[in-house]
PDB file of N, H, CA, C and O in Angstrom:
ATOM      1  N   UNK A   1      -9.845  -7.851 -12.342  1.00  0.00           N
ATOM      2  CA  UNK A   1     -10.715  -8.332 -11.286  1.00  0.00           C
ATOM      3  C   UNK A   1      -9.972  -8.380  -9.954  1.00  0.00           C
ATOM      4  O   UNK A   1      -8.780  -8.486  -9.666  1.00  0.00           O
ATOM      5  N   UNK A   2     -11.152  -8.258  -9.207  1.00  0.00           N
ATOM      6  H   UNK A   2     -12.121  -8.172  -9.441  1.00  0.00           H
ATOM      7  CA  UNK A   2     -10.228  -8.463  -7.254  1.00  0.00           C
ATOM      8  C   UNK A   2     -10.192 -10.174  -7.352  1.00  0.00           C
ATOM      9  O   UNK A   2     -10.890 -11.064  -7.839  1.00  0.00           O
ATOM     10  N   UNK A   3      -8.920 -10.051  -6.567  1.00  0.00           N
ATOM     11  H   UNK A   3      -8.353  -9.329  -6.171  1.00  0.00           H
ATOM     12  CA  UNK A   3      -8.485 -11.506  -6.045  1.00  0.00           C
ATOM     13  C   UNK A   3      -8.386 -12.185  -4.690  1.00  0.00           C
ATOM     14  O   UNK A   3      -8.782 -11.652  -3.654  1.00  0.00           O
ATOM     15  N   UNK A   4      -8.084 -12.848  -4.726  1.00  0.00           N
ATOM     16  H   UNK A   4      -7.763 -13.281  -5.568  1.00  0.00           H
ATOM     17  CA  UNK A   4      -8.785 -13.235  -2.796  1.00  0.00           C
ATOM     18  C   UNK A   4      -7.018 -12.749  -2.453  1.00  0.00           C
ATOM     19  O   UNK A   4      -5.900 -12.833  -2.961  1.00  0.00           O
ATOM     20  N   UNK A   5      -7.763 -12.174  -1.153  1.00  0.00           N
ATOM     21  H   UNK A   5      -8.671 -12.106  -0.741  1.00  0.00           H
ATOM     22  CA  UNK A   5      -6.198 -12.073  -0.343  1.00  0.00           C
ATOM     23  C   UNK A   5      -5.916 -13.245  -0.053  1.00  0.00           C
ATOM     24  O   UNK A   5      -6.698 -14.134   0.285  1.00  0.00           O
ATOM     25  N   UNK A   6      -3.935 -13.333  -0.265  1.00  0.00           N
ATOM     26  H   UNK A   6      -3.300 -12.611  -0.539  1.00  0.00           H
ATOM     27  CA  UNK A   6      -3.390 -14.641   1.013  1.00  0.00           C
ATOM     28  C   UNK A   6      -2.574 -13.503   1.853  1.00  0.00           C
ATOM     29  O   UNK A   6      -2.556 -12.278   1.974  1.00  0.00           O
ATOM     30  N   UNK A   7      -1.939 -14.612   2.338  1.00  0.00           N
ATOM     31  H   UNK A   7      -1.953 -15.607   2.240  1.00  0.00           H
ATOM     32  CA  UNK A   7      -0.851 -14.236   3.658  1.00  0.00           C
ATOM     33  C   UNK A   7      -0.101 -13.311   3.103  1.00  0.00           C
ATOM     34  O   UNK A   7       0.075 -12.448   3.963  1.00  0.00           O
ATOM     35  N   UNK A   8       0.413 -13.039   2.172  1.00  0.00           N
ATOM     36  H   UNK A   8       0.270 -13.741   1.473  1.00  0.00           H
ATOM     37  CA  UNK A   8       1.509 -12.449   1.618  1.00  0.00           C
ATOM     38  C   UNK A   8       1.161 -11.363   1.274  1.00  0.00           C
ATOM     39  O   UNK A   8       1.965 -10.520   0.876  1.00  0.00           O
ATOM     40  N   UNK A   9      -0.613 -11.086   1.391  1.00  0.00           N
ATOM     41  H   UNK A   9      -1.267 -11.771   1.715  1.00  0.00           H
ATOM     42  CA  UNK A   9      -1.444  -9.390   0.683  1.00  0.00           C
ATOM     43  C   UNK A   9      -1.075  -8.742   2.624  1.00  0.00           C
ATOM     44  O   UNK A   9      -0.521  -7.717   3.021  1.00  0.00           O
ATOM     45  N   UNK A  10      -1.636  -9.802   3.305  1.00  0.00           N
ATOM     46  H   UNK A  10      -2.087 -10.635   2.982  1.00  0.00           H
ATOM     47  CA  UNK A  10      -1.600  -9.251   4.676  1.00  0.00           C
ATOM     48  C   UNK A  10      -0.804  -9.049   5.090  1.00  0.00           C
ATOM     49  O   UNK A  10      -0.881  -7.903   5.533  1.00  0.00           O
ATOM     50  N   UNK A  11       0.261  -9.554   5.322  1.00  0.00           N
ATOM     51  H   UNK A  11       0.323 -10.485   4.963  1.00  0.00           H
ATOM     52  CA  UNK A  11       1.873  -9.079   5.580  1.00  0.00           C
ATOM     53  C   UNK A  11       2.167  -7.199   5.089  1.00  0.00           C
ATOM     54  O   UNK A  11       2.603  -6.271   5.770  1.00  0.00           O
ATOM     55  N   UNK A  12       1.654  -7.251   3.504  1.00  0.00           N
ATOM     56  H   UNK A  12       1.299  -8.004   2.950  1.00  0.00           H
ATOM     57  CA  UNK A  12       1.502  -6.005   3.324  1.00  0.00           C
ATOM     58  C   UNK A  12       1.262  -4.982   3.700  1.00  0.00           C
ATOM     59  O   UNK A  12       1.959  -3.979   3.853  1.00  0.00           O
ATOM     60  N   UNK A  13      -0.425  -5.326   3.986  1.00  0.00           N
ATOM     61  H   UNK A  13      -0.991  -6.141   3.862  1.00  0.00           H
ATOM     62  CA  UNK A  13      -1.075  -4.376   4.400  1.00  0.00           C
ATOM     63  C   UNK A  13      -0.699  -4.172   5.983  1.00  0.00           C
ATOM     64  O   UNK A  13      -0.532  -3.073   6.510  1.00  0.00           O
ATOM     65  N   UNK A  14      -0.622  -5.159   6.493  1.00  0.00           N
ATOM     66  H   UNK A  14      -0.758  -6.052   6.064  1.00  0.00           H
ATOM     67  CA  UNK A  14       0.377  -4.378   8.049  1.00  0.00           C
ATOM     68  C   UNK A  14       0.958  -3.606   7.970  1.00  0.00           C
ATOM     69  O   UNK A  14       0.898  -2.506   8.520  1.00  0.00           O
ATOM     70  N   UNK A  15       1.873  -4.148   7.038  1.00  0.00           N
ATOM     71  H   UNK A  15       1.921  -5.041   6.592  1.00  0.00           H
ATOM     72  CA  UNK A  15       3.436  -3.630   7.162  1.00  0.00           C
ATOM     73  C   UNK A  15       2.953  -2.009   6.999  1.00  0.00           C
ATOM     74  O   UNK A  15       3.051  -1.166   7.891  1.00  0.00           O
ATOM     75  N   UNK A  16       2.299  -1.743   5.365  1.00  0.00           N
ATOM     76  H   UNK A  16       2.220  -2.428   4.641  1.00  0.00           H
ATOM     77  CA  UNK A  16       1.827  -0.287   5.225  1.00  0.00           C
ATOM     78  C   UNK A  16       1.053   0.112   6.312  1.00  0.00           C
ATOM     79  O   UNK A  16       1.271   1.258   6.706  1.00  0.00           O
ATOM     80  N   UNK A  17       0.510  -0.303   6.687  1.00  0.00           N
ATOM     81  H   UNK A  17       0.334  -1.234   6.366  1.00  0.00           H
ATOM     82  CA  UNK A  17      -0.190   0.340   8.001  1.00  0.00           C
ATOM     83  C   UNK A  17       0.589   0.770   9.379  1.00  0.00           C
ATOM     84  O   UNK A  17       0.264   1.810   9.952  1.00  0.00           O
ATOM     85  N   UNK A  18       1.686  -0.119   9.914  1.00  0.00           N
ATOM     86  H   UNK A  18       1.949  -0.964   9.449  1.00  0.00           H
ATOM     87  CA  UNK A  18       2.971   0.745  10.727  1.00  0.00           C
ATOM     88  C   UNK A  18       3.656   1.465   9.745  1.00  0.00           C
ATOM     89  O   UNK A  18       4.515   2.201  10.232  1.00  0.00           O
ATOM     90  N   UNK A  19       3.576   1.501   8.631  1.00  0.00           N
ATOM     91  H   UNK A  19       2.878   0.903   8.235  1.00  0.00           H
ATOM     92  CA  UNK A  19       4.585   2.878   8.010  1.00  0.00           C
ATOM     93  C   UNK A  19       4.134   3.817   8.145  1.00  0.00           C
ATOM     94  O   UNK A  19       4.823   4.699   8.657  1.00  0.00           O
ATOM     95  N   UNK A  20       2.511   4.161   7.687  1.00  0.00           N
ATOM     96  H   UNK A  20       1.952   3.445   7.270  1.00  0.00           H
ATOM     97  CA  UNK A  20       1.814   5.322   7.666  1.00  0.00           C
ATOM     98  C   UNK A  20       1.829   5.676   9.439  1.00  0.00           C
ATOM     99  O   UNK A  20       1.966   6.821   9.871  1.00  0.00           O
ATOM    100  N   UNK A  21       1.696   4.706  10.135  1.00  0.00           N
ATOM    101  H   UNK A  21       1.584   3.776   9.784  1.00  0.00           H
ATOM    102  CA  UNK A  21       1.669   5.421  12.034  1.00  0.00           C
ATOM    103  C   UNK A  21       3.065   5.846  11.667  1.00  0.00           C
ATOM    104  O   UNK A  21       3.059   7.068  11.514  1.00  0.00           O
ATOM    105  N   UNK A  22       4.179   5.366  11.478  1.00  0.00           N
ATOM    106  H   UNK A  22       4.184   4.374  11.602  1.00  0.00           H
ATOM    107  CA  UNK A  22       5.485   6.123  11.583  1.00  0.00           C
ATOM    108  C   UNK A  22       5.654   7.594  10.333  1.00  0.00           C
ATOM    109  O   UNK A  22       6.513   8.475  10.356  1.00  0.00           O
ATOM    110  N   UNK A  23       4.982   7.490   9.748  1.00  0.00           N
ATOM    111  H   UNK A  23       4.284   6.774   9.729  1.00  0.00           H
ATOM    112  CA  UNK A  23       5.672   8.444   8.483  1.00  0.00           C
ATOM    113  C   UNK A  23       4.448   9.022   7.762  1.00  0.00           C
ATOM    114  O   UNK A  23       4.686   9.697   6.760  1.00  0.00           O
ATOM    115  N   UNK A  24       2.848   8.807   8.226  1.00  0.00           N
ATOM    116  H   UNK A  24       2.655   8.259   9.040  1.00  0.00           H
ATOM    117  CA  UNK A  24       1.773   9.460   7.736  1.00  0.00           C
ATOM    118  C   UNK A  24       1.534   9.599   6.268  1.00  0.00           C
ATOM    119  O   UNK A  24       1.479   8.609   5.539  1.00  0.00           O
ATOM    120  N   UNK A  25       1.433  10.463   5.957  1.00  0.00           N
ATOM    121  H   UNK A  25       1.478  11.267   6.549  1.00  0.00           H
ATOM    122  CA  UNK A  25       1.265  10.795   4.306  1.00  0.00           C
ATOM    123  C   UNK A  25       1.916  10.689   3.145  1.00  0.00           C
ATOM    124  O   UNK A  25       1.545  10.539   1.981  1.00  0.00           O
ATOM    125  N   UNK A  26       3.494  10.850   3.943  1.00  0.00           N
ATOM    126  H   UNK A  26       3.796  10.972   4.889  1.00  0.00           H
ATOM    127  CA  UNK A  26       4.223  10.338   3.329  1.00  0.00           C
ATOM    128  C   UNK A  26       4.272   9.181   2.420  1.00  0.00           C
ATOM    129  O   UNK A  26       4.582   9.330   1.238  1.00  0.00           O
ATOM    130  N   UNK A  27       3.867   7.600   3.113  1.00  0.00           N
ATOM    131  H   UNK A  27       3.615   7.479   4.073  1.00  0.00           H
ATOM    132  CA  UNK A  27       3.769   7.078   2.954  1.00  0.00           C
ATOM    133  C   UNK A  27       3.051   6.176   1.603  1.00  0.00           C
ATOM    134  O   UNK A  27       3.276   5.056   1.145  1.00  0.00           O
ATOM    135  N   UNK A  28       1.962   7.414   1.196  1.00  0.00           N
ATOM    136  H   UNK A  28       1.779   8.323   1.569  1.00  0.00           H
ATOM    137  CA  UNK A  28       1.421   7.489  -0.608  1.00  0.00           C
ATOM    138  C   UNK A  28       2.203   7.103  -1.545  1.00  0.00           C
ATOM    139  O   UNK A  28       2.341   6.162  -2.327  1.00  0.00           O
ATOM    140  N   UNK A  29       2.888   8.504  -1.136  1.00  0.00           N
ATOM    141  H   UNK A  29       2.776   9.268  -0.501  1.00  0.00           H
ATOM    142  CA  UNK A  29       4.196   8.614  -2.492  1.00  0.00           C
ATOM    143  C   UNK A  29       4.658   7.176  -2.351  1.00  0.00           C
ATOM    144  O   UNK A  29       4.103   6.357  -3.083  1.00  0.00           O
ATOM    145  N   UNK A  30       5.783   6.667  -1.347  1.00  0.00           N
ATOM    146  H   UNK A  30       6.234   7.332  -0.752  1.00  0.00           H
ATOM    147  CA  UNK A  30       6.355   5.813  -0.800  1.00  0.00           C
ATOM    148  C   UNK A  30       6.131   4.223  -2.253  1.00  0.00           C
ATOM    149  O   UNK A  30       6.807   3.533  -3.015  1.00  0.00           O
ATOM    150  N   UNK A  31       4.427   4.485  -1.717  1.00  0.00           N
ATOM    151  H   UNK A  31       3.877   5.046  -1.098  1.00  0.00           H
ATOM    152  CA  UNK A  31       3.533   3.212  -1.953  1.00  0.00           C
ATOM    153  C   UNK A  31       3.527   3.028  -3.799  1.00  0.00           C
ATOM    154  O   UNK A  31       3.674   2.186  -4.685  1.00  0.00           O
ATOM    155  N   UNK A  32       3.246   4.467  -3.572  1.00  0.00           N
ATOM    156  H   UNK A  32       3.126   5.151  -2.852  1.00  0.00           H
ATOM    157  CA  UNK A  32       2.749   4.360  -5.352  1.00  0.00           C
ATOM    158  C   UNK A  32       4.075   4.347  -6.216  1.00  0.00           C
ATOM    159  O   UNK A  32       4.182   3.755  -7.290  1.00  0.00           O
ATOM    160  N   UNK A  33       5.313   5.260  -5.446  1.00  0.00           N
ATOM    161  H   UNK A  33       5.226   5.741  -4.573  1.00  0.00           H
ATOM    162  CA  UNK A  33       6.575   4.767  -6.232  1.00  0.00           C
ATOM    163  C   UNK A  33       6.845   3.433  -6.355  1.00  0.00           C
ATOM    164  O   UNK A  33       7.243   3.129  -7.479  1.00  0.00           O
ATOM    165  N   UNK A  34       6.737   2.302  -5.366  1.00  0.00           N
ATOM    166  H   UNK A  34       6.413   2.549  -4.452  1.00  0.00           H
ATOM    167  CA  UNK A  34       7.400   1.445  -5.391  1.00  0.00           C
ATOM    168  C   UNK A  34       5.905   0.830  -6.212  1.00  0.00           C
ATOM    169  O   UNK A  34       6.292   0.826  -7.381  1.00  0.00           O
ATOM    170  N   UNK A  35       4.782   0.438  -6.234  1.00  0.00           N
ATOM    171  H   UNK A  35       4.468   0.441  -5.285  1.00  0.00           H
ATOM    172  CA  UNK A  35       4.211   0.094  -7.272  1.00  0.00           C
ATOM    173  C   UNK A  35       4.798   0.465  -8.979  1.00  0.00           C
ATOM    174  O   UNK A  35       5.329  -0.350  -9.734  1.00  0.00           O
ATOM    175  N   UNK A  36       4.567   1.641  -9.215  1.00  0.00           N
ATOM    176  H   UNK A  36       4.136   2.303  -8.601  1.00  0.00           H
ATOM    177  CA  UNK A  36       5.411   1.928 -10.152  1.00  0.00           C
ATOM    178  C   UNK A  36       6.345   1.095 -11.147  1.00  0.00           C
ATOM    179  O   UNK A  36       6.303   0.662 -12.298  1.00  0.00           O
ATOM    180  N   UNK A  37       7.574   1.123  -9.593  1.00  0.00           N
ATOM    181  H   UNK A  37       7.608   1.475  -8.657  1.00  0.00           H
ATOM    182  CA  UNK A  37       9.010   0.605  -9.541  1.00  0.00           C
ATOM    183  C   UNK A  37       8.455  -0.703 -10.287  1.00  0.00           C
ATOM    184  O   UNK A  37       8.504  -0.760 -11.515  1.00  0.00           O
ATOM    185  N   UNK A  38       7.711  -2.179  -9.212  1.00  0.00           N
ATOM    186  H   UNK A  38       7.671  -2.133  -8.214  1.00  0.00           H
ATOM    187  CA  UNK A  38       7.356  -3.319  -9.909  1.00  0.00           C
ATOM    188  C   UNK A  38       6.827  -3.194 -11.114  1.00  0.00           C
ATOM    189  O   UNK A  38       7.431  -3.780 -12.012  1.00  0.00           O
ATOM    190  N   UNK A  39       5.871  -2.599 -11.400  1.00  0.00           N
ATOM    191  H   UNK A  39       5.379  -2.123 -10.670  1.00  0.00           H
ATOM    192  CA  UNK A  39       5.786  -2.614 -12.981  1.00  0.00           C
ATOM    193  C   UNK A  39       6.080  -2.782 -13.940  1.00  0.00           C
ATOM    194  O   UNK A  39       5.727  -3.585 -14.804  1.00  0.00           O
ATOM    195  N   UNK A  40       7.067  -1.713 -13.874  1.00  0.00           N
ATOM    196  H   UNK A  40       7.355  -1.061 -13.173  1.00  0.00           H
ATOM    197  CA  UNK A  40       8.446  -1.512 -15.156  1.00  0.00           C
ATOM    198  C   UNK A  40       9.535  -2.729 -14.915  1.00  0.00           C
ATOM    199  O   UNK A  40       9.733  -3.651 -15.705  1.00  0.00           O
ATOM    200  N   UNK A  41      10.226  -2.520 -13.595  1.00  0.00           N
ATOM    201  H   UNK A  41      10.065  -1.771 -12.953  1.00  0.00           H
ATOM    202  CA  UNK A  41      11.377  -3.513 -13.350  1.00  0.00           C
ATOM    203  C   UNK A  41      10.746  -5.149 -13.401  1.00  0.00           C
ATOM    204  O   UNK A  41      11.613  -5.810 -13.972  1.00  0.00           O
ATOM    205  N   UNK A  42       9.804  -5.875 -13.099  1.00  0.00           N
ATOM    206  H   UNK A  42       9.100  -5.339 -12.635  1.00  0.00           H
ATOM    207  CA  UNK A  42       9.122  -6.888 -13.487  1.00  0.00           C
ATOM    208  C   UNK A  42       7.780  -7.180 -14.464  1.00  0.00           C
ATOM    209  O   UNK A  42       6.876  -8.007 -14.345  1.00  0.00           O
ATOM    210  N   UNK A  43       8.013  -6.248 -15.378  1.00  0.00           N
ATOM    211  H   UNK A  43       8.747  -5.576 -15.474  1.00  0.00           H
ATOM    212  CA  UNK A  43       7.147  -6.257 -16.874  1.00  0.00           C
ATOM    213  C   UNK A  43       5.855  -7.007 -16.775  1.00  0.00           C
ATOM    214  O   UNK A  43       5.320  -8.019 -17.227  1.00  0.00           O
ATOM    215  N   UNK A  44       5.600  -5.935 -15.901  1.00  0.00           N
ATOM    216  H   UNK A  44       6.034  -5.112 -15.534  1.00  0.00           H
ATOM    217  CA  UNK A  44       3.956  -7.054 -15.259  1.00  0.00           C
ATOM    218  C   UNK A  44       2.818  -6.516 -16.417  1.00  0.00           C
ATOM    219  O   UNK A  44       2.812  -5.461 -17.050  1.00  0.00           O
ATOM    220  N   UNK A  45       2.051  -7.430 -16.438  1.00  0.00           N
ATOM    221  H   UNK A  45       2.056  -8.288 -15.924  1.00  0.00           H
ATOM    222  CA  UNK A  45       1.068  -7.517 -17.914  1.00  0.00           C
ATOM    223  C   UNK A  45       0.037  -6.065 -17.519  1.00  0.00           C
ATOM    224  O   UNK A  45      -0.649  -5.371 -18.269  1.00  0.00           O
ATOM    225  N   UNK A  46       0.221  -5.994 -16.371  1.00  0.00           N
ATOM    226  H   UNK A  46       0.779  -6.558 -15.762  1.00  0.00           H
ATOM    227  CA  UNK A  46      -1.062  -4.421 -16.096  1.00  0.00           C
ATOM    228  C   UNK A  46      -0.492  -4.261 -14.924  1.00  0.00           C
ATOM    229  O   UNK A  46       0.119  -5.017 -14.167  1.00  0.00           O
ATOM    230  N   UNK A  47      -0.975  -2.472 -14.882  1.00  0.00           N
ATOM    231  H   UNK A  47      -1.471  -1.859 -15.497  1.00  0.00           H
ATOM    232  CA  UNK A  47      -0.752  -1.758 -13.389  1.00  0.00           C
ATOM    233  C   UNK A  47      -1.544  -2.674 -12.098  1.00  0.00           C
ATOM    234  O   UNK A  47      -2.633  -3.238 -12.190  1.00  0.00           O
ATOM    235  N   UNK A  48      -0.612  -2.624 -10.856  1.00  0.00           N
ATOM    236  H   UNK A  48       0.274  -2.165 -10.781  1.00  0.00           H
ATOM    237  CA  UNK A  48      -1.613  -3.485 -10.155  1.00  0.00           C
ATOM    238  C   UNK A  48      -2.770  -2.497  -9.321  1.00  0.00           C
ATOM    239  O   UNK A  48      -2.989  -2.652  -8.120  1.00  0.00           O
ATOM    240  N   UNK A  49      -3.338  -1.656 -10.007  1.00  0.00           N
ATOM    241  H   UNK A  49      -3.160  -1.531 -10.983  1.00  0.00           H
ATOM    242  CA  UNK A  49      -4.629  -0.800  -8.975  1.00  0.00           C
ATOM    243  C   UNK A  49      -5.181  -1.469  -7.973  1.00  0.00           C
ATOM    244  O   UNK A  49      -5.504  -0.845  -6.963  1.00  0.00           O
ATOM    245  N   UNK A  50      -5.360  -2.645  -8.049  1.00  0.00           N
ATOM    246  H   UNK A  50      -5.097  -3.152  -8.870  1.00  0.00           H
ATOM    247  CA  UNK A  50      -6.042  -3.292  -6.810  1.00  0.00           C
ATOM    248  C   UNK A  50      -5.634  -3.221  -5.841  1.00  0.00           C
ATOM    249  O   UNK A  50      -6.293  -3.258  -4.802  1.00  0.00           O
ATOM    250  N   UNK A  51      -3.906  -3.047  -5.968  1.00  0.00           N
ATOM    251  H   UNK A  51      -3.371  -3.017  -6.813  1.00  0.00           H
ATOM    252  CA  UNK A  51      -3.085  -3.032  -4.524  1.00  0.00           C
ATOM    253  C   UNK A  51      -2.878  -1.819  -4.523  1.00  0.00           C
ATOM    254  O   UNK A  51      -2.537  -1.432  -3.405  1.00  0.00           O
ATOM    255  N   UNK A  52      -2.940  -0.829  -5.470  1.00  0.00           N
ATOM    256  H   UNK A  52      -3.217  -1.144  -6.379  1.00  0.00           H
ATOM    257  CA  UNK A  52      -3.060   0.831  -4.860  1.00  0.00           C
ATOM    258  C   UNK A  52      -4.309   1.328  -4.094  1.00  0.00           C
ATOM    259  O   UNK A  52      -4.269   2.303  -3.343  1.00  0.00           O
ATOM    260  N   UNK A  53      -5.519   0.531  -4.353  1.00  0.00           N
ATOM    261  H   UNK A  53      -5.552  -0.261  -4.963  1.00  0.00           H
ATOM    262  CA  UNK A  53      -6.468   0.817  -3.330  1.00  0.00           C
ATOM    263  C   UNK A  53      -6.362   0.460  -2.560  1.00  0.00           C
ATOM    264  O   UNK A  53      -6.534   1.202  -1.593  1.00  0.00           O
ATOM    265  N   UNK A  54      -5.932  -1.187  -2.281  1.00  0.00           N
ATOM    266  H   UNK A  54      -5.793  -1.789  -3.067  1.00  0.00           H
ATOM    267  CA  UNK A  54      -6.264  -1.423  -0.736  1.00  0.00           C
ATOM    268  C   UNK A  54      -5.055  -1.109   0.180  1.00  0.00           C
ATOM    269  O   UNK A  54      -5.158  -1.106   1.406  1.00  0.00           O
ATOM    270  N   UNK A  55      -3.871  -0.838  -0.501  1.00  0.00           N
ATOM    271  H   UNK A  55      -3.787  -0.841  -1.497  1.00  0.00           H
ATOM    272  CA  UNK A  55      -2.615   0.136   0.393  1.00  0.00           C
ATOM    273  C   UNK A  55      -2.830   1.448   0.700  1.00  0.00           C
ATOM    274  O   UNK A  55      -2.272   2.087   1.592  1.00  0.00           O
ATOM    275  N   UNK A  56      -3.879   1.926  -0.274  1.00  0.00           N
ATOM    276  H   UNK A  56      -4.332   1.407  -0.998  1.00  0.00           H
ATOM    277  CA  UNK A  56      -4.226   3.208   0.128  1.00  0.00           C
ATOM    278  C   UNK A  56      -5.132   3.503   1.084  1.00  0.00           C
ATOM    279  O   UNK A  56      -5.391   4.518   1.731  1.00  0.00           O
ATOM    280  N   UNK A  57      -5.626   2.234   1.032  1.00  0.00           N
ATOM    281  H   UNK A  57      -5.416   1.410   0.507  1.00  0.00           H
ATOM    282  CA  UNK A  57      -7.279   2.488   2.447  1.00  0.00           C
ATOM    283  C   UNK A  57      -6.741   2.120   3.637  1.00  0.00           C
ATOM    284  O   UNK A  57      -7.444   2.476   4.583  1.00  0.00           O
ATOM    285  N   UNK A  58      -5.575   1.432   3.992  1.00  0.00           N
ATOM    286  H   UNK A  58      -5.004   1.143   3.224  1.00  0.00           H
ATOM    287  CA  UNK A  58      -4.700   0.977   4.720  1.00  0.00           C
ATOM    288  C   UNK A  58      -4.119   2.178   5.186  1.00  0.00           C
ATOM    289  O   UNK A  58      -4.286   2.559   6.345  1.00  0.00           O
ATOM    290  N   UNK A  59      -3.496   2.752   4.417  1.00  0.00           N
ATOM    291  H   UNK A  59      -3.360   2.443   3.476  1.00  0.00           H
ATOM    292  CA  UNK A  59      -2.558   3.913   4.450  1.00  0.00           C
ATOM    293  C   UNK A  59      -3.325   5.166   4.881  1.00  0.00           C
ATOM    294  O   UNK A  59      -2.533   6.076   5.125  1.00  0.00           O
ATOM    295  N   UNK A  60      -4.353   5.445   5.021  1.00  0.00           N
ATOM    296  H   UNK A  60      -4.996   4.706   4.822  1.00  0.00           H
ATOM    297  CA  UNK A  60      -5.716   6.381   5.310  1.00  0.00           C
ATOM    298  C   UNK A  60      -5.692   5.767   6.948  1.00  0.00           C
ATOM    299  O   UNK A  60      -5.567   6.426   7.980  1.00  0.00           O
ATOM    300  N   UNK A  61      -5.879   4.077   6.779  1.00  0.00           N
ATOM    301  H   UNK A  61      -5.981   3.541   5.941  1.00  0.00           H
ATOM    302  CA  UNK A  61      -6.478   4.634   8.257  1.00  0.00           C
ATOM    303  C   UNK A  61      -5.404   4.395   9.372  1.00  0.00           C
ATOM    304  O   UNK A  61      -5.570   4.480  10.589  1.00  0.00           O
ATOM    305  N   UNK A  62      -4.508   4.143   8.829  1.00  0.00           N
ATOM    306  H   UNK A  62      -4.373   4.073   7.841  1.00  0.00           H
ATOM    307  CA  UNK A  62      -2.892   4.383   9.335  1.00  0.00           C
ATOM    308  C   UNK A  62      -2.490   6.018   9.828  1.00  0.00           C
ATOM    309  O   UNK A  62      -2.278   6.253  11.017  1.00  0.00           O
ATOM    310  N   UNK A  63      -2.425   6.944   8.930  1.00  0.00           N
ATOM    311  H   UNK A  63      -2.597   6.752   7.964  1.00  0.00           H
ATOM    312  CA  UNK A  63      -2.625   8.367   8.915  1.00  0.00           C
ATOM    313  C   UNK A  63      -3.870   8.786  10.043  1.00  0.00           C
ATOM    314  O   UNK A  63      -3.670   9.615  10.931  1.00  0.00           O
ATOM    315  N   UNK A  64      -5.121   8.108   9.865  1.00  0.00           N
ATOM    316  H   UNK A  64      -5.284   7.435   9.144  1.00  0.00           H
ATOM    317  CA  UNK A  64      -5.864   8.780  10.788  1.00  0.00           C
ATOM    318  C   UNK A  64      -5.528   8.677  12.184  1.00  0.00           C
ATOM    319  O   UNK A  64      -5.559   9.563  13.038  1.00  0.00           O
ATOM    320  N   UNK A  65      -5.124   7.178  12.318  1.00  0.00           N
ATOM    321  H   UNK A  65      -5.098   6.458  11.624  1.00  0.00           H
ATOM    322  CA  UNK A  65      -5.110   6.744  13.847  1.00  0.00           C
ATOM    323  C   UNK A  65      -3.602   7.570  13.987  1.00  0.00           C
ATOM    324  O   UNK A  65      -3.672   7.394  15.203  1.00  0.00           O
ATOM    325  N   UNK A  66      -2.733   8.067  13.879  1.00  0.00           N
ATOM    326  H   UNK A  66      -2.676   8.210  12.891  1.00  0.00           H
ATOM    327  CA  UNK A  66      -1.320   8.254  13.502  1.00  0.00           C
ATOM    328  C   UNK A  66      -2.078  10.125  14.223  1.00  0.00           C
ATOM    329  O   UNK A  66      -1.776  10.599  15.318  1.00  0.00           O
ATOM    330  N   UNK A  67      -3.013  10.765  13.216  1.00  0.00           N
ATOM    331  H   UNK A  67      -3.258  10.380  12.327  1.00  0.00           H
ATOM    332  CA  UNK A  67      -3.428  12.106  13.492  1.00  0.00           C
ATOM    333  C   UNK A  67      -4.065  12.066  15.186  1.00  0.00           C
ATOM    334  O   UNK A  67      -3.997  13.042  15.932  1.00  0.00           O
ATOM    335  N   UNK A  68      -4.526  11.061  15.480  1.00  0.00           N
ATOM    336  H   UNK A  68      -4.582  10.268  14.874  1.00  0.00           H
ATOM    337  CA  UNK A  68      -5.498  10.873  16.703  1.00  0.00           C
ATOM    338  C   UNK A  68      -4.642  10.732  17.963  1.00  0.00           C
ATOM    339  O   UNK A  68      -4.934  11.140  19.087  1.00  0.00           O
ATOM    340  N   UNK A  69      -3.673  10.167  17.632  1.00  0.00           N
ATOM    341  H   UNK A  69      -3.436   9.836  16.718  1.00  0.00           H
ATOM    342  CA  UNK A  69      -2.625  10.050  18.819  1.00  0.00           C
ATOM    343  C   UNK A  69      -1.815  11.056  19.177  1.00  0.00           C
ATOM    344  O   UNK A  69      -1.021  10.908  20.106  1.00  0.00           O
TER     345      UNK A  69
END
């Protein structure tokens, strides 16, 4: 299930959002490795998809505004 954002989802999603203006597409890979990474290295009970979508919709419109400039 989705969970309510706190401070600590938003911090995130900034943060991914100046990566993708600095580094564009890149920034996928980046995202989904280091998801990954937590997984395995902190034996989390499930993949976190929730935060691959909303880093990824982040990361989209990071890339767009990033293409526009």
């Amino acid at each position: 299930m989705w969970r309510k954002i706190n401070s600590r989802d938003i911090f995130g999603l900034c943060l991914w959002f100046m990566v993708a203006l600095v580094i564009g597409w890149v920034a996928y890979t980046i995202m989904i490795a280091r998801e990954i990474y937590q997984f395995f290295r902190y034996h989390l009970e499930r993949f976190e998809w929730e935060d691959v979508v909303r880093y990824g919709i982040v990361i989209t419109i990071g890339w767009l505004v990033k293409s526009c400039i």
